[in-house]
Backbone bond lengths (Angstrom), bond angles and torsions (degrees), N, CA, C in turn:
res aa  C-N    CA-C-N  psi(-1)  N-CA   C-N-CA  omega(-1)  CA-C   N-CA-C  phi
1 X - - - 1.446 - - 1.521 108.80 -
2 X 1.340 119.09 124.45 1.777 118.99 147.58 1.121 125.44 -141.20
3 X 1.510 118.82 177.69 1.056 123.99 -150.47 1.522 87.82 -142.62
4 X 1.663 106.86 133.39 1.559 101.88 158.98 1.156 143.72 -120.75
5 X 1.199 145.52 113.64 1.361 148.60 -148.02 2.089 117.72 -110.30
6 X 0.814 118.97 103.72 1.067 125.39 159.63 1.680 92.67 98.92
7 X 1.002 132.21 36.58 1.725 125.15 -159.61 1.193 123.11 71.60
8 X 1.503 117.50 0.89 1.811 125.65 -179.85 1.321 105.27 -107.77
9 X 1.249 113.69 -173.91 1.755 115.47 178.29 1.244 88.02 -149.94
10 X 1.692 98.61 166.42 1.768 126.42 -160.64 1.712 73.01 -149.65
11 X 1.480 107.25 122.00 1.279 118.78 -176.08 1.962 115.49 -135.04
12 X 0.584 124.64 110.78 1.479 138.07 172.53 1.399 125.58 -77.93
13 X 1.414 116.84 115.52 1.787 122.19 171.84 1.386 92.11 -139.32
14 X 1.620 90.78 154.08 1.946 110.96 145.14 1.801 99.75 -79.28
15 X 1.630 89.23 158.16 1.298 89.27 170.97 1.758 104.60 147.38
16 X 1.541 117.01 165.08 1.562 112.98 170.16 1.146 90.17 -84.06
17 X 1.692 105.24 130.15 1.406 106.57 147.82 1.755 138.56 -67.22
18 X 1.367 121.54 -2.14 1.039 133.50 143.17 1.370 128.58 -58.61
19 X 1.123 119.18 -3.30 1.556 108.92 176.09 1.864 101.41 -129.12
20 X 1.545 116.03 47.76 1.014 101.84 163.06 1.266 112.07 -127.57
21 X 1.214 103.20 172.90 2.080 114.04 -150.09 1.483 83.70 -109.83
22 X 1.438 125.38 90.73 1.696 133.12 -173.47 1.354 111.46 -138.13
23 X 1.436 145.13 158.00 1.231 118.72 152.71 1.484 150.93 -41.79
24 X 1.507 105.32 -45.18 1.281 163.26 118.00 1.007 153.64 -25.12
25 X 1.827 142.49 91.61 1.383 121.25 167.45 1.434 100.91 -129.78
26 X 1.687 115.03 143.34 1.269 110.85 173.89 1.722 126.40 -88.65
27 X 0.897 128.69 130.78 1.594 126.90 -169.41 2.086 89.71 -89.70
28 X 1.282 83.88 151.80 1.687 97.52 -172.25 1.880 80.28 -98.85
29 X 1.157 137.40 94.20 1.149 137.11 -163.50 1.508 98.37 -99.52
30 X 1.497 107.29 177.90 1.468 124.54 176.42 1.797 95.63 -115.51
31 X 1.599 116.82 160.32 1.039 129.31 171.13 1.614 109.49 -57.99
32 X 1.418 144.78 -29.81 1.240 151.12 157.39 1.416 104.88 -45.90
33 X 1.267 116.82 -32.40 1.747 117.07 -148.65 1.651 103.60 47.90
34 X 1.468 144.84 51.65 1.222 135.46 130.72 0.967 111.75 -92.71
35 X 1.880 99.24 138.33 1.298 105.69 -155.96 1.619 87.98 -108.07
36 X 1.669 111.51 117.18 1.561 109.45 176.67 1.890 96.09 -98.82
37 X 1.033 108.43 -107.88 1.601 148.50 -167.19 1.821 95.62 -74.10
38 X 1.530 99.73 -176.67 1.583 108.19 -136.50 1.251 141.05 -44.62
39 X 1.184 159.91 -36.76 1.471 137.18 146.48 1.347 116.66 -73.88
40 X 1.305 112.38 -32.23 1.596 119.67 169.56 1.706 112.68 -57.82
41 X 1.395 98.06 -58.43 2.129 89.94 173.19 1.362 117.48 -78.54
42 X 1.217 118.76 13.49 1.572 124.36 173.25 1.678 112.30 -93.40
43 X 1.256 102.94 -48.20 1.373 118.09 149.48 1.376 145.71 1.93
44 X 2.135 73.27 -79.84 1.308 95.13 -169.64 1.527 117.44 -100.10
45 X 1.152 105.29 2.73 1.513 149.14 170.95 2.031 113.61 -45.84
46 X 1.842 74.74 -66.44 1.397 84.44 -145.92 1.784 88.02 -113.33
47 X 1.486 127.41 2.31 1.429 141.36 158.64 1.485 122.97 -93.70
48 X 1.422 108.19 -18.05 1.496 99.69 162.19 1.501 82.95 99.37
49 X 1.810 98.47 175.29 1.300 128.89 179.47 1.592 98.87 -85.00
50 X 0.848 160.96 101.13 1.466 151.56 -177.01 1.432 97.94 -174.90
51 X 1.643 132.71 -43.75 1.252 148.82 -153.11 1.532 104.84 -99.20
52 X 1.631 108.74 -36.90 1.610 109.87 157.77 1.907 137.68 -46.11
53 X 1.955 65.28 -35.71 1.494 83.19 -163.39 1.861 125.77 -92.01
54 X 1.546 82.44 -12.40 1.836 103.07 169.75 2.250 83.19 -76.08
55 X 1.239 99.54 -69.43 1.273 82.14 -157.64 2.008 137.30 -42.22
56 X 1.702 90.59 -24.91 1.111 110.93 -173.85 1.931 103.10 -72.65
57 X 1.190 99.34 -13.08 1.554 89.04 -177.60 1.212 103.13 -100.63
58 X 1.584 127.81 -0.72 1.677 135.38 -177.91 1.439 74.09 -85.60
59 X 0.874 141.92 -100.65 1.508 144.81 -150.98 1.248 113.89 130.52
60 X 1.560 130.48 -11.31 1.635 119.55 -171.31 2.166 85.17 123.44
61 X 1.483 84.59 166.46 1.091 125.71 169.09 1.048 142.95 -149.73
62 X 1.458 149.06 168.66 1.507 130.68 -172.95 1.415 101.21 -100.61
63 X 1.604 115.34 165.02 1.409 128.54 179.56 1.502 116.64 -52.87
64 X 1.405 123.53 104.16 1.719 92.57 172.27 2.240 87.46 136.45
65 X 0.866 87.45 -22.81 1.741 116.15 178.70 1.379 145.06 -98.50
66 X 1.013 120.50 116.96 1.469 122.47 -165.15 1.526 118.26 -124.82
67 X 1.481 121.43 146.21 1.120 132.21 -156.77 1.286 114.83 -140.25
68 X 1.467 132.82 148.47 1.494 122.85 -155.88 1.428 98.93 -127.18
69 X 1.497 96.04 128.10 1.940 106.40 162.30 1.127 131.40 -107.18
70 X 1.353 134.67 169.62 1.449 127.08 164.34 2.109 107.73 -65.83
71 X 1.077 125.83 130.81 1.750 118.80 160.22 1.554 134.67 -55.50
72 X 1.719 104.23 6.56 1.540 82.57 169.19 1.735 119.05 76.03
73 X 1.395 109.98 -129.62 1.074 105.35 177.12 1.510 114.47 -137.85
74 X 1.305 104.71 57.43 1.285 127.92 -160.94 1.309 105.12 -116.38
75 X 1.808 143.42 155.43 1.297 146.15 -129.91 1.631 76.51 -89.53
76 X 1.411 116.90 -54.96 1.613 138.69 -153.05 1.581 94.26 -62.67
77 X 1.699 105.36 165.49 1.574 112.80 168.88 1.473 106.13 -78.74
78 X 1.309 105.80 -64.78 1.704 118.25 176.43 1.087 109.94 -104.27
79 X 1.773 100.42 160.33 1.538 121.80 137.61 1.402 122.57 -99.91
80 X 1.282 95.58 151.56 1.998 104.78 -162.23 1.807 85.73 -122.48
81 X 1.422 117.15 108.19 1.561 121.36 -162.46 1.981 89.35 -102.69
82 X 1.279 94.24 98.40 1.373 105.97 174.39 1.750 118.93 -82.13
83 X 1.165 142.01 107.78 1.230 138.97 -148.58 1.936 94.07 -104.90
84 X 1.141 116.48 100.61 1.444 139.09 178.98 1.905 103.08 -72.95
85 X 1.499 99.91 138.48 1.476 117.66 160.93 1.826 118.10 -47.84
86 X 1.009 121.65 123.45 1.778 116.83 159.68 1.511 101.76 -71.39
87 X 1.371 97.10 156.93 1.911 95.52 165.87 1.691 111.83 -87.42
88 X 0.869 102.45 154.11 1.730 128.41 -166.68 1.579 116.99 57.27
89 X 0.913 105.78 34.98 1.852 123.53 170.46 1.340 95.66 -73.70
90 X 0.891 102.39 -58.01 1.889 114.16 -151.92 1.333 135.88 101.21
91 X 1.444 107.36 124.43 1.095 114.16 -178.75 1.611 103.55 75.60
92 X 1.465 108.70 61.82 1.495 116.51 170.74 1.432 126.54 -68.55
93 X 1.386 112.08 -58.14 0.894 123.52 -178.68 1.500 131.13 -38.51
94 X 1.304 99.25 -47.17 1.606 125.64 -171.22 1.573 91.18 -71.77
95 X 1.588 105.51 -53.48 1.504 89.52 178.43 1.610 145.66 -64.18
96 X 1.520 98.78 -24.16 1.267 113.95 157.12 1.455 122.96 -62.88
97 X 1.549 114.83 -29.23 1.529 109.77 165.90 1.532 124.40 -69.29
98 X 1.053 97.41 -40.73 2.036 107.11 173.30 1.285 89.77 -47.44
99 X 1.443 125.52 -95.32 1.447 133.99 -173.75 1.308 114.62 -5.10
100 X 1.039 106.18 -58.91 1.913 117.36 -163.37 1.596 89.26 -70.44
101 X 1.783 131.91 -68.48 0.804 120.32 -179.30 1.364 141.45 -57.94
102 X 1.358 119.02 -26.80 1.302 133.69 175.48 1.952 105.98 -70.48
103 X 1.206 119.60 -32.74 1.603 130.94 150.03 1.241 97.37 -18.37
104 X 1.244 96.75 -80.99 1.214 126.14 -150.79 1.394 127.44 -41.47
105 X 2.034 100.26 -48.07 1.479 131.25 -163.94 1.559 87.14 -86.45
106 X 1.070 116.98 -5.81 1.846 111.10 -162.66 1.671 91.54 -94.86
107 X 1.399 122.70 -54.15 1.298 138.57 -170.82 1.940 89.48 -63.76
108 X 0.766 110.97 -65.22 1.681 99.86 168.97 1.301 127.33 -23.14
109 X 1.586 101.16 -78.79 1.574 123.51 167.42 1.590 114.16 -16.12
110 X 1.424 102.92 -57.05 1.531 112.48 -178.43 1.598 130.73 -84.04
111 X 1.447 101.21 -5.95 1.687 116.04 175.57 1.345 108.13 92.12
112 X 1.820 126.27 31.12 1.231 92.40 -159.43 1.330 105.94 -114.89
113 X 1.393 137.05 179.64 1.460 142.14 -133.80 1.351 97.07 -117.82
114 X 1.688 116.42 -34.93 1.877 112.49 -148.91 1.851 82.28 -135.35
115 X 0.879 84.74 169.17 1.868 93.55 -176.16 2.284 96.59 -172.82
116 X 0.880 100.69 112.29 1.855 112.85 172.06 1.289 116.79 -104.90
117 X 1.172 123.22 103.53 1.764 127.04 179.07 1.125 120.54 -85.94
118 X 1.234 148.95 127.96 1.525 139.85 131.85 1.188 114.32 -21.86
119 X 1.901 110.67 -174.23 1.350 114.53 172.76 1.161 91.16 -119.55
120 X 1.552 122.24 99.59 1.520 136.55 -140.90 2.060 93.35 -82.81
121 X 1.195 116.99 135.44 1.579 128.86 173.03 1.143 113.85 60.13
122 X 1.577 120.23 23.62 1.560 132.83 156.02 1.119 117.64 -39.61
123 X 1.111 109.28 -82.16 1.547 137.21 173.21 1.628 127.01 -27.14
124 X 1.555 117.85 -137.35 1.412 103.93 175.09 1.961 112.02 -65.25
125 X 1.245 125.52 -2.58 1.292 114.24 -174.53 1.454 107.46 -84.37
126 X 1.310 118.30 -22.75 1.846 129.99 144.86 1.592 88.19 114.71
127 X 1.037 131.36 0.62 1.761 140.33 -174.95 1.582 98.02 -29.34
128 X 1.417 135.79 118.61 1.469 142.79 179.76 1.663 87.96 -53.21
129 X 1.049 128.55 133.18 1.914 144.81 166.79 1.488 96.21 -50.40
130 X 1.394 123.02 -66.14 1.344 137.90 -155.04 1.696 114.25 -64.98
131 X 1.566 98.93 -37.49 1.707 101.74 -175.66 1.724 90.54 -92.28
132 X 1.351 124.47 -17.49 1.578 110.71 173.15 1.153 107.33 -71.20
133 X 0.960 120.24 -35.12 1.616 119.90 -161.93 2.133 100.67 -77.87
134 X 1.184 108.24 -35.91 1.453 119.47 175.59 1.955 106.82 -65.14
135 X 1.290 118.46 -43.26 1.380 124.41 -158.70 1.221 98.04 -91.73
136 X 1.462 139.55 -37.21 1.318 134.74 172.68 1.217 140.08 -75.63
137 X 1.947 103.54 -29.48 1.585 114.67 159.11 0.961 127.60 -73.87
138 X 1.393 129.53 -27.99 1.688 150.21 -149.95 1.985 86.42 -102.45
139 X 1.548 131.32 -45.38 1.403 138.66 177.29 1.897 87.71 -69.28
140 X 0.898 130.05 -60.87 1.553 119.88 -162.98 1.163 108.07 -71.51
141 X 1.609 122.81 -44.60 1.487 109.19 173.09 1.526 112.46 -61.56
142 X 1.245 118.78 -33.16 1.582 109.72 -176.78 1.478 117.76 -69.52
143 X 1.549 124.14 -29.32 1.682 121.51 159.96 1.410 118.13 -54.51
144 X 1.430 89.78 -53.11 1.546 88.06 174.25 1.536 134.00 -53.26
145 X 1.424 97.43 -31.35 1.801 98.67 -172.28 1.936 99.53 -87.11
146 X 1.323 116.69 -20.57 0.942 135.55 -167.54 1.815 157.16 -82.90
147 X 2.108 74.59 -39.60 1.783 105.10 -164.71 1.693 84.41 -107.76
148 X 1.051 91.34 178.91 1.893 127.53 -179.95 1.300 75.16 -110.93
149 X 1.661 136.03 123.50 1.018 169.04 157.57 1.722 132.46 -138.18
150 X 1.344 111.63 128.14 1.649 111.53 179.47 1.809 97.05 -102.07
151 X 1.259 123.40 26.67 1.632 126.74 161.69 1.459 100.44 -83.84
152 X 1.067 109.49 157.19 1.751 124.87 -168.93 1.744 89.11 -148.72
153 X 1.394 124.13 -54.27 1.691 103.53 -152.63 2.034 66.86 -125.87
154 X 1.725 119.94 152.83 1.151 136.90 112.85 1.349 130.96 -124.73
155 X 1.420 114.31 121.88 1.281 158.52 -172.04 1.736 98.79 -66.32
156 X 1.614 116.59 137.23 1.319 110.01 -171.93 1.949 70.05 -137.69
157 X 1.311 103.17 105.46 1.631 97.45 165.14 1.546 113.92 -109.53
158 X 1.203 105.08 104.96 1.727 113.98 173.23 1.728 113.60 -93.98
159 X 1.575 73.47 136.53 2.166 81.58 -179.46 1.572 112.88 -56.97
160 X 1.277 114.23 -60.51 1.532 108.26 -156.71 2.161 93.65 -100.73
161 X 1.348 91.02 163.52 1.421 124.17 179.80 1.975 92.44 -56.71
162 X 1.316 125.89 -47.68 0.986 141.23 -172.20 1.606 107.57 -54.89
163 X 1.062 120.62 -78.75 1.526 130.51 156.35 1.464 134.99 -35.58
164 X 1.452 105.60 -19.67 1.473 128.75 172.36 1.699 95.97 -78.19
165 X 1.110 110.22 -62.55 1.463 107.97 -165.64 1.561 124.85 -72.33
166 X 1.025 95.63 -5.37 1.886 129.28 174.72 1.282 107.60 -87.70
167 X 1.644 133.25 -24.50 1.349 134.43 -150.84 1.768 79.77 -121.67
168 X 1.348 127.30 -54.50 0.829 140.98 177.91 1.714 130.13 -34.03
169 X 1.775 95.28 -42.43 1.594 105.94 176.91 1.225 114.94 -75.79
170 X 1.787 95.50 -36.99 1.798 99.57 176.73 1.511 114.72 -66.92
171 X 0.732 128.58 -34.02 1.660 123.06 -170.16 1.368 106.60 -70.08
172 X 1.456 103.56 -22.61 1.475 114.57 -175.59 1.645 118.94 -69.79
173 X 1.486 105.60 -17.76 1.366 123.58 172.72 0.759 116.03 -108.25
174 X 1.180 142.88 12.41 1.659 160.23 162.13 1.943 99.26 -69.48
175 X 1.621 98.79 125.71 1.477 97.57 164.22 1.539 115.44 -107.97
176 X 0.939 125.08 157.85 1.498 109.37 167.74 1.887 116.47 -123.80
């Protein structure tokens, strides 16, 4: 399913986001930027040691923030290490919007065309699916209709069938 806004598209698959041929992929990162467990050890998996090792010389970042690497040996040029809210931190939401947007401004920064997201703090950070899926499309459609951007397609690749159809309803309420 996509949707296009302003001459760009907001596009939806299942699928590893490691195996797509994009400019771009965002890692659902930790404030360390070590990349252990799930999109982060998939990553770093299937990109090699090279992507550890840019990050390890960034040193970390704060929640809400994103930071750009070379990909290793990954389809993509970069990774755009988006650092996602935990639940009961505070003030999630907001932080999940920086994230998505700061992606975003980074994939800009660099001129690039394709950009592929996770469903950023799903996972062990316990992020509700349903309000991610609302805070990240509703933030991407609004750059898009909005920003001075060289993005043309972003890609929302979710693992399970479950998350697809969750990402799926929201976009569906998306106007442009």
């Amino acid at each position: 399913m996509e949707k296009e806004i302003n001459g760009r598209r907001i596009r939806l698959q299942r699928g590893d986001i490691t195996e797509l041929d994009v400019d771009a992929i965002v890692n659902a990162a930790n404030a360390q930027l070590v990349m252990g467990g799930g999109v982060a050890g998939a990553i770093r998996t299937k990109g090699g040691p090279s992507i550890q090792e840019e990050c390890d010389r960034i040193g970390g970042t704060t929640v809400g923030q994103a930071v750009v690497t070379g990909a290793g040996n990954l389809k993509a040029r970069y990774v755009i290490h988006a650092v996602g809210p935990r639940m009961g931190e505070g003030d999630e939401d907001a932080k999940l919007l920086n994230a998505t947007r700061n992606s975003l401004a980074r994939a800009t920064e660099k001129g690039l065309r394709s950009l592929a997201f996770p469903a950023i703090s799903t996972g062990i950070f316990g992020f509700p699916k349903r309000r991610c899926a609302e805070i990240m499309l509703k933030e991407t459609a609004r750059y898009l209709a909005e920003e001075s951007t060289s993005l043309e397609e972003v890609i929302f690749c979710l693992w399970s069938d479950e998350d697809l159809e969750i990402f799926k309803a929201q976009l569906e309420e998306l106007t442009a």
